[in-house]
PDB file with SEQRES, HELIX, SHEET and CRYST1 records, atoms N, CA, C and O in Angstrom:
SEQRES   1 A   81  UNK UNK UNK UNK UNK UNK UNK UNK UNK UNK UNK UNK UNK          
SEQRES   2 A   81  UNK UNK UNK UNK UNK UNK UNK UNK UNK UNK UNK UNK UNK          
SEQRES   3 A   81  UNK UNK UNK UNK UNK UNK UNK UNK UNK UNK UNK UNK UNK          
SEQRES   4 A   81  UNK UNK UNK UNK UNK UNK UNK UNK UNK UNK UNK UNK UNK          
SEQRES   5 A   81  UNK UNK UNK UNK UNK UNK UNK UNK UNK UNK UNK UNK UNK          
SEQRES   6 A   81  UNK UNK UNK UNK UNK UNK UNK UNK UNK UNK UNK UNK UNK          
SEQRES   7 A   81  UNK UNK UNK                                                  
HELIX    1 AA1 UNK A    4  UNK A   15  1                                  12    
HELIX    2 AA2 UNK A   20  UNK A   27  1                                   8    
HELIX    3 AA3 UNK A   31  UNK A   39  1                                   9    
HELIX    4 AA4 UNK A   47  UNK A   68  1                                  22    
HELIX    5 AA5 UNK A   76  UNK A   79  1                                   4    
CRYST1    1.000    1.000    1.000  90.00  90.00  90.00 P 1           1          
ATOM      1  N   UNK A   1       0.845  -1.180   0.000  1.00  0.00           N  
ATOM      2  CA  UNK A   1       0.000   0.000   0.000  1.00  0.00           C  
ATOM      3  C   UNK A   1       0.886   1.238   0.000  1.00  0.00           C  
ATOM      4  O   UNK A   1       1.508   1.487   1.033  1.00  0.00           O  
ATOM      5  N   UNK A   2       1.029   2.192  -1.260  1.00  0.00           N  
ATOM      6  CA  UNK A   2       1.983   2.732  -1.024  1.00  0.00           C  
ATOM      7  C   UNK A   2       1.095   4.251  -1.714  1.00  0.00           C  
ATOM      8  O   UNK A   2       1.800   4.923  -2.467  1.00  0.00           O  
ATOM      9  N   UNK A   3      -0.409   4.788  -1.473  1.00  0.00           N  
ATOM     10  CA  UNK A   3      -0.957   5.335  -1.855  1.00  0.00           C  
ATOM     11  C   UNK A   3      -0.158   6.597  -1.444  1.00  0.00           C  
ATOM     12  O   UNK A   3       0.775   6.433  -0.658  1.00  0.00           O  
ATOM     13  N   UNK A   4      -0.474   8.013  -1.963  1.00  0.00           N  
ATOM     14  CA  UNK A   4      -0.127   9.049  -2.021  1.00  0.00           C  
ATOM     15  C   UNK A   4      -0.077   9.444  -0.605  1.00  0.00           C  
ATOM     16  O   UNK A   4       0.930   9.764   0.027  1.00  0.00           O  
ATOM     17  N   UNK A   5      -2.028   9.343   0.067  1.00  0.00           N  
ATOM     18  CA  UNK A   5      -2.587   9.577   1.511  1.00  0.00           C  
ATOM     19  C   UNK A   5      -1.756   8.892   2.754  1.00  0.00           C  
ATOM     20  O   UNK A   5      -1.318   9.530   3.712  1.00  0.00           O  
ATOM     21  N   UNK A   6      -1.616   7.444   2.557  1.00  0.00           N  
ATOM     22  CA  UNK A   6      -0.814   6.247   3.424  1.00  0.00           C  
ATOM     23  C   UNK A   6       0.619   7.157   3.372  1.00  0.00           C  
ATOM     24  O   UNK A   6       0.991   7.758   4.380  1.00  0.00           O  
ATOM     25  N   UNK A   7       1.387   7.203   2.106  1.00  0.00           N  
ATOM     26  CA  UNK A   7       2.913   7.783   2.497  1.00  0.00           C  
ATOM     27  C   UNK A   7       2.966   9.225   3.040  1.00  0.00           C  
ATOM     28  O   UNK A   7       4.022   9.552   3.582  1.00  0.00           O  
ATOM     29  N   UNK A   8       2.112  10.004   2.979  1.00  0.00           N  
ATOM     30  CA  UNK A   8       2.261  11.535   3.713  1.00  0.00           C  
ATOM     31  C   UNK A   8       1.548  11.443   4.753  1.00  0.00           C  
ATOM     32  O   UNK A   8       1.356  12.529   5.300  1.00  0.00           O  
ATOM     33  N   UNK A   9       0.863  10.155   5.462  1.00  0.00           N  
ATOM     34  CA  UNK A   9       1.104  10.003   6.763  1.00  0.00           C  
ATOM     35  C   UNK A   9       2.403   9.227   7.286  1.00  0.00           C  
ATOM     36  O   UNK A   9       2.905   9.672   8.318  1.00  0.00           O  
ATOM     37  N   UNK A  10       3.047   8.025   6.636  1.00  0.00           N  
ATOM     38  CA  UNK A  10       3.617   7.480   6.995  1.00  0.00           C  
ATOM     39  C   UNK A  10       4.649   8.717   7.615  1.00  0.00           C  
ATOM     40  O   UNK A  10       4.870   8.929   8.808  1.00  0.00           O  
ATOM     41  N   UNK A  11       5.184   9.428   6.493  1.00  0.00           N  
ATOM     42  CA  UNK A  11       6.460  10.766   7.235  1.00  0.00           C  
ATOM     43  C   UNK A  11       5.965  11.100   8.202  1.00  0.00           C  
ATOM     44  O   UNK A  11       6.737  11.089   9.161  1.00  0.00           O  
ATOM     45  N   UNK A  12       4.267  11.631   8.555  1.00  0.00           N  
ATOM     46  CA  UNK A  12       4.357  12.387   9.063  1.00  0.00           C  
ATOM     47  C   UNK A  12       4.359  11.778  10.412  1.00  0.00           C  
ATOM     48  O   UNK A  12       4.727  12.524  11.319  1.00  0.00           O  
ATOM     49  N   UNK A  13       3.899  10.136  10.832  1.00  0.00           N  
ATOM     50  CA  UNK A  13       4.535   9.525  11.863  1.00  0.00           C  
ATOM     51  C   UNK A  13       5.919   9.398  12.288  1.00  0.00           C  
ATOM     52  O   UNK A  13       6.312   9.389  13.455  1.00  0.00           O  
ATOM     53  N   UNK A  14       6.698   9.289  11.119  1.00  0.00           N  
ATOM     54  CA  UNK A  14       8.206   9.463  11.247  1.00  0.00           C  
ATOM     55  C   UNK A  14       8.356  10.677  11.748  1.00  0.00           C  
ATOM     56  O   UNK A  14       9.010  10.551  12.783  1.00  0.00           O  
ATOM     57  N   UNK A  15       8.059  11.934  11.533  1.00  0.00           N  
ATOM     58  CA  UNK A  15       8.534  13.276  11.786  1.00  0.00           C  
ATOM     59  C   UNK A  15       8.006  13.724  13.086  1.00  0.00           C  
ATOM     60  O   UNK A  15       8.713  14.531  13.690  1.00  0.00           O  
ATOM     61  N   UNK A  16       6.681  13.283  13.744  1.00  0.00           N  
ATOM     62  CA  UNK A  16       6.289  13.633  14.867  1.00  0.00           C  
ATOM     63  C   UNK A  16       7.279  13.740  16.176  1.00  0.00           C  
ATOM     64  O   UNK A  16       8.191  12.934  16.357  1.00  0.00           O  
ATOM     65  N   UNK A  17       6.984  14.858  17.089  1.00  0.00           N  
ATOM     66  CA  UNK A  17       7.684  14.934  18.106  1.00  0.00           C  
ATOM     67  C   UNK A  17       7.391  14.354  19.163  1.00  0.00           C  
ATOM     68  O   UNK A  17       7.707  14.793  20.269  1.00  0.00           O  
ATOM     69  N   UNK A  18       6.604  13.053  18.928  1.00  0.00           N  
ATOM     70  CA  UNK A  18       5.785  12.018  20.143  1.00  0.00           C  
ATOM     71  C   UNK A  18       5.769  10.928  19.983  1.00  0.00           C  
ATOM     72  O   UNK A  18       6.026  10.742  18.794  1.00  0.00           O  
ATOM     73  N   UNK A  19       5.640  10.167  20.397  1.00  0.00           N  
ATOM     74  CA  UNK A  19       5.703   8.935  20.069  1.00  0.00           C  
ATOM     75  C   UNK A  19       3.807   8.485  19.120  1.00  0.00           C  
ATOM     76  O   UNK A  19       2.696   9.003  19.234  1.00  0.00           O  
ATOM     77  N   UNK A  20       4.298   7.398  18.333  1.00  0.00           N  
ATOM     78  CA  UNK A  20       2.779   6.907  17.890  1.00  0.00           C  
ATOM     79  C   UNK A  20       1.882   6.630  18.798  1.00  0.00           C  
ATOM     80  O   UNK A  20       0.732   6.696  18.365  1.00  0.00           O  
ATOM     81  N   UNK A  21       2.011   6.276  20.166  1.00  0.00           N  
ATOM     82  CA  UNK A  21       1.080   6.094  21.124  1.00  0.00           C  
ATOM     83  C   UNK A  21       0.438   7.549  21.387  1.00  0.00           C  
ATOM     84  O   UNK A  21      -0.674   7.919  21.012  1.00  0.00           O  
ATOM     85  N   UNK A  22       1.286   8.209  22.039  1.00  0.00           N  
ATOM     86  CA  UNK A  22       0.800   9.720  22.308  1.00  0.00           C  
ATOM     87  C   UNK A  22      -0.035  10.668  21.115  1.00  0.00           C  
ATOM     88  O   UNK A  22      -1.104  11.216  21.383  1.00  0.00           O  
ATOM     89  N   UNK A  23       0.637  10.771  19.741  1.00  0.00           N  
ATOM     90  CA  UNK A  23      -0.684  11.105  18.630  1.00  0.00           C  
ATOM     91  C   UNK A  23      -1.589  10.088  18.542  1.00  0.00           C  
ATOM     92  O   UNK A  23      -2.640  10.591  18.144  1.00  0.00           O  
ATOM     93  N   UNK A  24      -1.742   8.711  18.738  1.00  0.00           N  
ATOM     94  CA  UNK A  24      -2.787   8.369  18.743  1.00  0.00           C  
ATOM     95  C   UNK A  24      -3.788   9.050  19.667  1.00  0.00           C  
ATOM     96  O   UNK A  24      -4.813   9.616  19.287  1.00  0.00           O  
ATOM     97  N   UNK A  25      -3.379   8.933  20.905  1.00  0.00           N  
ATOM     98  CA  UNK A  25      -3.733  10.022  22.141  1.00  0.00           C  
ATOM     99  C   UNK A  25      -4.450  10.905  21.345  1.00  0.00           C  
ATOM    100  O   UNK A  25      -5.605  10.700  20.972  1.00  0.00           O  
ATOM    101  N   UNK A  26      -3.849  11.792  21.104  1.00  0.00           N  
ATOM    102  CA  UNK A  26      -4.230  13.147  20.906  1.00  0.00           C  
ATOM    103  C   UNK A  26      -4.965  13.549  19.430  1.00  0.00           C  
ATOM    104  O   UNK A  26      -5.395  14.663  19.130  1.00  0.00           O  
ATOM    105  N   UNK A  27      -4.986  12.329  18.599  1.00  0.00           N  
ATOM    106  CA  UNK A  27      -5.784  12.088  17.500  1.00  0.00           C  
ATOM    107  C   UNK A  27      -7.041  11.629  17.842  1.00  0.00           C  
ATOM    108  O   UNK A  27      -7.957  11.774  17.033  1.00  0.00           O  
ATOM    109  N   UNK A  28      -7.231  11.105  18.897  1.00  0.00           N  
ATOM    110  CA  UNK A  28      -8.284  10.191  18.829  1.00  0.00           C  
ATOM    111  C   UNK A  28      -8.833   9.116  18.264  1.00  0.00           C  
ATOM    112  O   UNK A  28      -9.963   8.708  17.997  1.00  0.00           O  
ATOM    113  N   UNK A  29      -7.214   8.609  18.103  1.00  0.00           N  
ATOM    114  CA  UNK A  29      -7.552   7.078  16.485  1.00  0.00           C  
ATOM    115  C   UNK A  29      -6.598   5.968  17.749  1.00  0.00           C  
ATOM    116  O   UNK A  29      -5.736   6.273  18.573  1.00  0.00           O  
ATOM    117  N   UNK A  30      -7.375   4.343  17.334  1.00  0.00           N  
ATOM    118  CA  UNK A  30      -6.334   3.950  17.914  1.00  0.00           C  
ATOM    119  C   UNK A  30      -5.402   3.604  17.797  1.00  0.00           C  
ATOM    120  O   UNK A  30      -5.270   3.211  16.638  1.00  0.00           O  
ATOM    121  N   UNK A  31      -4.238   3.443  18.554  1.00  0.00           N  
ATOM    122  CA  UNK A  31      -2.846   3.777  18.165  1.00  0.00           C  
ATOM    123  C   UNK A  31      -2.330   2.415  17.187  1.00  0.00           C  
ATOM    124  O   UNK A  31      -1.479   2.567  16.310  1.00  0.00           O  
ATOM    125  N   UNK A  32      -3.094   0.831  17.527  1.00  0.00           N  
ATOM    126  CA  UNK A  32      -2.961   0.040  16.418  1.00  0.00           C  
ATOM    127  C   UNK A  32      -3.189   0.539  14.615  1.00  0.00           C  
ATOM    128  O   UNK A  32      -2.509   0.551  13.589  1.00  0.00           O  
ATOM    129  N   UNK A  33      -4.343   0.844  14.972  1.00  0.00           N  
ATOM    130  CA  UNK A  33      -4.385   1.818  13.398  1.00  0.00           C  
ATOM    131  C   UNK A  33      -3.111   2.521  12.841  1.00  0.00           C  
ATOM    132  O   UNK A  33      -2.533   2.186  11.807  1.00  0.00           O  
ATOM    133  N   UNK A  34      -2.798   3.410  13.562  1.00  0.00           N  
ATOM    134  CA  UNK A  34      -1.726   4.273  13.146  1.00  0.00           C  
ATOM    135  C   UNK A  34      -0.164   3.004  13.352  1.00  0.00           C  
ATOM    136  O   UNK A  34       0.871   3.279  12.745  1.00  0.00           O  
ATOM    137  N   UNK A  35      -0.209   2.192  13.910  1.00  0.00           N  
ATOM    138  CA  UNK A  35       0.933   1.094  13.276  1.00  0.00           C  
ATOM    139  C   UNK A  35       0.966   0.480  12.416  1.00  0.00           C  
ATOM    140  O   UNK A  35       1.981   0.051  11.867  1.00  0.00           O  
ATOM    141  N   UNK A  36      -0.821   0.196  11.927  1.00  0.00           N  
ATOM    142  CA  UNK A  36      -0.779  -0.491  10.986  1.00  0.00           C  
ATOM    143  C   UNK A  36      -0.284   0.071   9.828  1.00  0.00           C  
ATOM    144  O   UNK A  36       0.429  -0.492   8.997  1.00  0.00           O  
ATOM    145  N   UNK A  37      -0.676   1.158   9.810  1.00  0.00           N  
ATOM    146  CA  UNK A  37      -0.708   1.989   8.757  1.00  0.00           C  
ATOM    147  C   UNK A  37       1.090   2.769   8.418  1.00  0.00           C  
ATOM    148  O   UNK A  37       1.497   3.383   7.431  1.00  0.00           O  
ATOM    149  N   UNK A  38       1.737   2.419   9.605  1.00  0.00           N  
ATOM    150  CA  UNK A  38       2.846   2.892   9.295  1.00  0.00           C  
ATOM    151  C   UNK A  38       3.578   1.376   8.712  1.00  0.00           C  
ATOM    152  O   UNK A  38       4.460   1.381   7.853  1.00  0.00           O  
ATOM    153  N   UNK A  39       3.129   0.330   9.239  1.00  0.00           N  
ATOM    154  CA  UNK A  39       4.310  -0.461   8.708  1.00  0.00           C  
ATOM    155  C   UNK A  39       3.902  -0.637   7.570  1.00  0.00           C  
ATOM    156  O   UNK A  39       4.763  -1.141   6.848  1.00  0.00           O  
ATOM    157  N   UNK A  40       2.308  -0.309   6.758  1.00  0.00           N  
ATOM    158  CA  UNK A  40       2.117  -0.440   5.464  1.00  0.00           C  
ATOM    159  C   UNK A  40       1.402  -1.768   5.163  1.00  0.00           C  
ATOM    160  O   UNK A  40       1.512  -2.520   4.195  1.00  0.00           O  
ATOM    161  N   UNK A  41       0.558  -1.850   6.382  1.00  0.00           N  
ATOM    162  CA  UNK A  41      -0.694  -3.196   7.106  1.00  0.00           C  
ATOM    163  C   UNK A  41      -2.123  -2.782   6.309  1.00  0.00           C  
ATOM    164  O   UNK A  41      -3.084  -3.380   5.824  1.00  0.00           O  
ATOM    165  N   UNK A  42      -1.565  -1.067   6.512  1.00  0.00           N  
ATOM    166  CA  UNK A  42      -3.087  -0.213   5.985  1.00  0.00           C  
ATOM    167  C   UNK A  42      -3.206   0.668   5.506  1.00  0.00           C  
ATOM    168  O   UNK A  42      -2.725   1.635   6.097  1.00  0.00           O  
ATOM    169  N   UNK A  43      -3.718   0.868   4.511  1.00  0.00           N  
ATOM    170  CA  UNK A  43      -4.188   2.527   4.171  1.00  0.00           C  
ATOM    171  C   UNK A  43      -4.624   3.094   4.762  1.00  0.00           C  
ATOM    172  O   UNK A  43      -5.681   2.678   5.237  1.00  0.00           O  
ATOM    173  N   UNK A  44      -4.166   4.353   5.135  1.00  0.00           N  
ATOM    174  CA  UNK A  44      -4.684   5.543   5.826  1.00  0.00           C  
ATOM    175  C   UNK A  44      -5.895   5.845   4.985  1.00  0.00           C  
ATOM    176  O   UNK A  44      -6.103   5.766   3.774  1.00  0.00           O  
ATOM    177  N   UNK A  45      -6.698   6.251   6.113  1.00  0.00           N  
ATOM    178  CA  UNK A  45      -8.013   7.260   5.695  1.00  0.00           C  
ATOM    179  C   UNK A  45      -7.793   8.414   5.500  1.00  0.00           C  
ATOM    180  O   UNK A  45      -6.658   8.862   5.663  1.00  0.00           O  
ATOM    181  N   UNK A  46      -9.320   9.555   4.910  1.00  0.00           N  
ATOM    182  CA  UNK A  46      -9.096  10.586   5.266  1.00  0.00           C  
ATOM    183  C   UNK A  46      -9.438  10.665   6.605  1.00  0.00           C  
ATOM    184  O   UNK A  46      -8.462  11.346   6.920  1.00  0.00           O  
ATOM    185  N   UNK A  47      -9.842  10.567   7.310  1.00  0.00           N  
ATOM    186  CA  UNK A  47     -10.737  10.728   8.719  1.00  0.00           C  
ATOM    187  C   UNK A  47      -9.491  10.795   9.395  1.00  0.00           C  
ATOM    188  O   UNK A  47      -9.203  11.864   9.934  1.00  0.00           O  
ATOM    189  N   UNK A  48      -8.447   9.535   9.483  1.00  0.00           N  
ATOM    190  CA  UNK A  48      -7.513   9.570  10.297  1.00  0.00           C  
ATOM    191  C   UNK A  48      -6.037  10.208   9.759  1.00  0.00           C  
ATOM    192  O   UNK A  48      -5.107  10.175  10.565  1.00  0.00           O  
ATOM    193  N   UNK A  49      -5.793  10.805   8.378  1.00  0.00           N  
ATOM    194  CA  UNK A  49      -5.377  11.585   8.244  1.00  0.00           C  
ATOM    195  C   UNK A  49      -5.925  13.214   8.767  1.00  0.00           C  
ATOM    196  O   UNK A  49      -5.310  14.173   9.231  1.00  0.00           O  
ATOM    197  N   UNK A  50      -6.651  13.096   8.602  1.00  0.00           N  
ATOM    198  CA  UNK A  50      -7.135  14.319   9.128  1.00  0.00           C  
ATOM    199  C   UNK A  50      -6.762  14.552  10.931  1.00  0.00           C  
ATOM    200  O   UNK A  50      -5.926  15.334  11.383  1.00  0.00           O  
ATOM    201  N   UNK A  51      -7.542  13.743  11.618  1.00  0.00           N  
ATOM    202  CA  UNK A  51      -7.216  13.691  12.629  1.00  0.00           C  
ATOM    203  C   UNK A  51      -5.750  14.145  13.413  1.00  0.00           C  
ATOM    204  O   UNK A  51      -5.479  15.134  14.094  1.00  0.00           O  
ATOM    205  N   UNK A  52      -4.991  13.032  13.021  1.00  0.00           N  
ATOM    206  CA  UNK A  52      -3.530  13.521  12.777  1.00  0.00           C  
ATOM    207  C   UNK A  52      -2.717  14.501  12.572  1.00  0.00           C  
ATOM    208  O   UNK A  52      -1.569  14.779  12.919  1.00  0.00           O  
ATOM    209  N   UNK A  53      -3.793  15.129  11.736  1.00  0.00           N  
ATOM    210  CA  UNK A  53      -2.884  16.466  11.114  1.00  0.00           C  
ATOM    211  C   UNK A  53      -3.355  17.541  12.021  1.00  0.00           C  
ATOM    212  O   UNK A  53      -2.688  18.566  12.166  1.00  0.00           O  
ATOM    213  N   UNK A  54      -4.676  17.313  12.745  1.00  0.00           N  
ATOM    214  CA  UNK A  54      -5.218  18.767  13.593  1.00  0.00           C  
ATOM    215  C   UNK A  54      -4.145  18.198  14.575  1.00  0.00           C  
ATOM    216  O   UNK A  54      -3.039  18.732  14.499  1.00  0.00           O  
ATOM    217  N   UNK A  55      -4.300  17.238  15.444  1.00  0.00           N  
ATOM    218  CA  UNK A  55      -3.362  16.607  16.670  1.00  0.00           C  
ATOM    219  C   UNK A  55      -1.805  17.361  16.109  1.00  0.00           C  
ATOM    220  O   UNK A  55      -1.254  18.026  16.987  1.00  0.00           O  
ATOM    221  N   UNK A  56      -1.079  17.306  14.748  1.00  0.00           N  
ATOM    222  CA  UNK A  56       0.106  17.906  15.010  1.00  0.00           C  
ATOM    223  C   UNK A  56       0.134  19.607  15.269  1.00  0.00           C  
ATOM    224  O   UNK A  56       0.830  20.367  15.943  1.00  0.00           O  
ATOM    225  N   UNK A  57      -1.071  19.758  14.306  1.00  0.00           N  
ATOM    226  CA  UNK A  57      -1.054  21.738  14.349  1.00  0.00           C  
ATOM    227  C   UNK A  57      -1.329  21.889  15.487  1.00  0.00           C  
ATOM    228  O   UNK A  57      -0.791  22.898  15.942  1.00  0.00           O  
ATOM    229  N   UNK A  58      -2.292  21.027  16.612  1.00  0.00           N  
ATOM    230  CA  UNK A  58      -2.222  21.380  18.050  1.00  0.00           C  
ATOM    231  C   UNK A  58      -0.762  21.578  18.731  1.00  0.00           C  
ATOM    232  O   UNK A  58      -0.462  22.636  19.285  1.00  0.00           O  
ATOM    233  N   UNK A  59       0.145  20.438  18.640  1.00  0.00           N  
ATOM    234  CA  UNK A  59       0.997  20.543  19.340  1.00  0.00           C  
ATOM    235  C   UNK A  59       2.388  21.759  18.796  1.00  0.00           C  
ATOM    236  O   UNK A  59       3.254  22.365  19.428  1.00  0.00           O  
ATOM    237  N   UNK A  60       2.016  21.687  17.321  1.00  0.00           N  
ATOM    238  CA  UNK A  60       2.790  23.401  16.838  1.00  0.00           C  
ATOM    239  C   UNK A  60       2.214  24.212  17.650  1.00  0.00           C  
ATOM    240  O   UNK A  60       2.985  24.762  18.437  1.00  0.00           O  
ATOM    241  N   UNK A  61       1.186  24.462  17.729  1.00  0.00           N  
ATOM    242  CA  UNK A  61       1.144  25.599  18.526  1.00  0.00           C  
ATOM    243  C   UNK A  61       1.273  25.546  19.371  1.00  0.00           C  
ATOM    244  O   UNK A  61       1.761  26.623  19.714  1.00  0.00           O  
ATOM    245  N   UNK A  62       1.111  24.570  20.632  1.00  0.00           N  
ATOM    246  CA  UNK A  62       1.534  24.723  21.458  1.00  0.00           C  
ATOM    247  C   UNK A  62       2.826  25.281  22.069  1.00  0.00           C  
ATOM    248  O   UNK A  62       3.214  26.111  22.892  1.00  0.00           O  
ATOM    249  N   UNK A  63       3.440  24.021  20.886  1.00  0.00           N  
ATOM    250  CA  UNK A  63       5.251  24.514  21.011  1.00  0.00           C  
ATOM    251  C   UNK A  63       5.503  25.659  20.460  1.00  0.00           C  
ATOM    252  O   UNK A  63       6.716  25.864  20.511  1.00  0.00           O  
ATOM    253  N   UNK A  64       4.969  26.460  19.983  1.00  0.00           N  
ATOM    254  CA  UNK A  64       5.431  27.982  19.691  1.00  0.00           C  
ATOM    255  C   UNK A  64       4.745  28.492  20.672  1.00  0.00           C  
ATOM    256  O   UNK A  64       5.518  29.403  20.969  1.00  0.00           O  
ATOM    257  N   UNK A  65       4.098  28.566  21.213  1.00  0.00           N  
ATOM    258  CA  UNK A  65       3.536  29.959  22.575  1.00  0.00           C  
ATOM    259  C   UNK A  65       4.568  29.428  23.871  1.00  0.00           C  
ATOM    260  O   UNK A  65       5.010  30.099  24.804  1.00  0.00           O  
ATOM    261  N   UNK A  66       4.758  28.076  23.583  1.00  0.00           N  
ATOM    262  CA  UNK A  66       5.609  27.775  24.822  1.00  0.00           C  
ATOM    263  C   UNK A  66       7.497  27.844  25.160  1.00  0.00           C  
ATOM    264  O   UNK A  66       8.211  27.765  26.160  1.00  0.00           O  
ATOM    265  N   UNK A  67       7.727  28.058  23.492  1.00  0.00           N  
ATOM    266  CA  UNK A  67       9.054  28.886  22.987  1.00  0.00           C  
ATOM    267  C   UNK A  67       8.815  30.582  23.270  1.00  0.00           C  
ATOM    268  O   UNK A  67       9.572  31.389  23.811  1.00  0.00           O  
ATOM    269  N   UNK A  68       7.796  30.722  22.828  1.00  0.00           N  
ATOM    270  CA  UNK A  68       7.303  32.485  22.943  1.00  0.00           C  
ATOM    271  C   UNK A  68       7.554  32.848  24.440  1.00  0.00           C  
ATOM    272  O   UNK A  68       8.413  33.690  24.703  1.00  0.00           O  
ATOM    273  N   UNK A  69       6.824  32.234  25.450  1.00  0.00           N  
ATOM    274  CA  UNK A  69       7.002  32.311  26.394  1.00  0.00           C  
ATOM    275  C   UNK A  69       8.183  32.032  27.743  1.00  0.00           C  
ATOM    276  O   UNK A  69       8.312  32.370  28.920  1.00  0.00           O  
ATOM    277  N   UNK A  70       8.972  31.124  26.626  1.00  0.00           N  
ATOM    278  CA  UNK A  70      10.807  30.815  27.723  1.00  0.00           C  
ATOM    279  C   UNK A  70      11.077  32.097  26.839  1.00  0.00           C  
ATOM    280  O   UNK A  70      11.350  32.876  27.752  1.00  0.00           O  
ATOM    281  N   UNK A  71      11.163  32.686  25.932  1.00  0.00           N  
ATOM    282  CA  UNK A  71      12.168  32.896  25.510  1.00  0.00           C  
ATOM    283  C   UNK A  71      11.698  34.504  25.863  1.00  0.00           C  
ATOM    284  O   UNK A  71      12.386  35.406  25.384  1.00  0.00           O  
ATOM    285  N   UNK A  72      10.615  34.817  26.638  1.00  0.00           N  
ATOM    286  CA  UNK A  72      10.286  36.046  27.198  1.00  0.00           C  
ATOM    287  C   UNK A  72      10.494  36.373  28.330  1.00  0.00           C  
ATOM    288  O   UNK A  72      10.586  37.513  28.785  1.00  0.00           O  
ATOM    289  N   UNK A  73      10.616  34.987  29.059  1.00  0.00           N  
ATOM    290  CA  UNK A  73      11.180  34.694  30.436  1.00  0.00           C  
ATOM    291  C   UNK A  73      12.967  35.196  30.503  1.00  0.00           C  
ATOM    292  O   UNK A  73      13.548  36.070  31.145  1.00  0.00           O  
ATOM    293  N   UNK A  74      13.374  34.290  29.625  1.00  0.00           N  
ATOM    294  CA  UNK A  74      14.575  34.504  29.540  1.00  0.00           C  
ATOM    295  C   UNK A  74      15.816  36.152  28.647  1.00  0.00           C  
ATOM    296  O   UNK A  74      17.025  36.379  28.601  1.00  0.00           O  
ATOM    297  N   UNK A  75      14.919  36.653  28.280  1.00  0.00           N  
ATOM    298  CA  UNK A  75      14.597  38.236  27.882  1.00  0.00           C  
ATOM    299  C   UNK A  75      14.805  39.293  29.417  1.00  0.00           C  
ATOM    300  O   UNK A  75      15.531  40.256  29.664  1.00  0.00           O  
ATOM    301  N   UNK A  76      13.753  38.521  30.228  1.00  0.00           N  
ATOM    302  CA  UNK A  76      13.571  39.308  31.204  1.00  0.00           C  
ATOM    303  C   UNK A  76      14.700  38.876  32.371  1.00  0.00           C  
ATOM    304  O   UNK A  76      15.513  39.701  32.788  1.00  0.00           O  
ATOM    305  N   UNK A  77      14.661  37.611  32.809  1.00  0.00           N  
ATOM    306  CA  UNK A  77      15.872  37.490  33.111  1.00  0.00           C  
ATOM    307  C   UNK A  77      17.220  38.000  33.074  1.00  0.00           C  
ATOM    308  O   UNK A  77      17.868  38.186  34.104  1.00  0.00           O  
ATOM    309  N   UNK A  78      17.806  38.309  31.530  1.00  0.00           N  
ATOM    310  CA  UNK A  78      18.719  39.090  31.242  1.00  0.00           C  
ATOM    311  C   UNK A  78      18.875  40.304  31.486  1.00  0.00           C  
ATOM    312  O   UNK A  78      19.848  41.003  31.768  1.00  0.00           O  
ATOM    313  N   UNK A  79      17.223  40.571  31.271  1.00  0.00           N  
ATOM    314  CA  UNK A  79      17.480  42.273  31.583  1.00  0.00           C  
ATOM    315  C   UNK A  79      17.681  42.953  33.279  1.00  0.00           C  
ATOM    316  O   UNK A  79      18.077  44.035  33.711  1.00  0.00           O  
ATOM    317  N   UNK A  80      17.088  41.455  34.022  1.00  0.00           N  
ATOM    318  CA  UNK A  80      17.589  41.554  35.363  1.00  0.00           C  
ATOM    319  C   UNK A  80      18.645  41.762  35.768  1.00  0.00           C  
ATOM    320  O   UNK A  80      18.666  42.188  36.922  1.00  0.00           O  
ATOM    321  N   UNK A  81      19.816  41.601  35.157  1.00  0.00           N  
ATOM    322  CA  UNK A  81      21.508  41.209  35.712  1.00  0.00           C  
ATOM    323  C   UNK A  81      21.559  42.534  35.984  1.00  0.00           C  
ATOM    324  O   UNK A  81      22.581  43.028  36.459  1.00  0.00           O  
TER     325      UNK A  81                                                      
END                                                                             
C-alpha cells in the first residue's frame, strides 16, 4: 500500500515529536491503526489523516507559545543582571 494519503502520513509519523502512542492520544484514532498503517498493514483514511494532522497543528502551537514564552522569560531574566 503505497498510496499518495498512506505515504504523507507514513512521514508524518516518522517526523512527529511524540511517540505513535501519544498522537494516537491526541488524535483520537487507535494507536494500532496508526501502526498499521505505518508499517504499510493499511491505508490511511481521510478521517484519520485528518485527525492527525489537527493533533500535530495542536501541538505546533503549542510549542510555539511555549518557545514564545521561555524565551520572554529569559529576555527578562537578562534584563535583570
Amino acid at each position: 500500500m503505497s498510496d499518495r494519503l498512506t505515504r504523507a502520513l507514513q512521514q508524518a509519523l516518522e517526523a512527529a515529536p511524540c511517540s505513535t502512542r501519544r498522537l494516537a492520544v491526541a488524535a483520537e484514532v487507535p494507536h494500532s491503526t496508526l501502526v498499521r498503517i505505518q508499517s504499510g498493514e493499511r491505508a490511511a483514511t481521510l478521517a484519520v489523516a485528518e485527525a492527525v494532522s489537527v493533533a500535530l497543528e495542536q501541538w505546533g502551537k503549542d510549542c510555539t507559545q511555549a518557545a514564545r514564552q521561555l524565551r520572554q522569560a529569559a529576555r527578562k531574566q537578562k534584563g535583570a543582571r
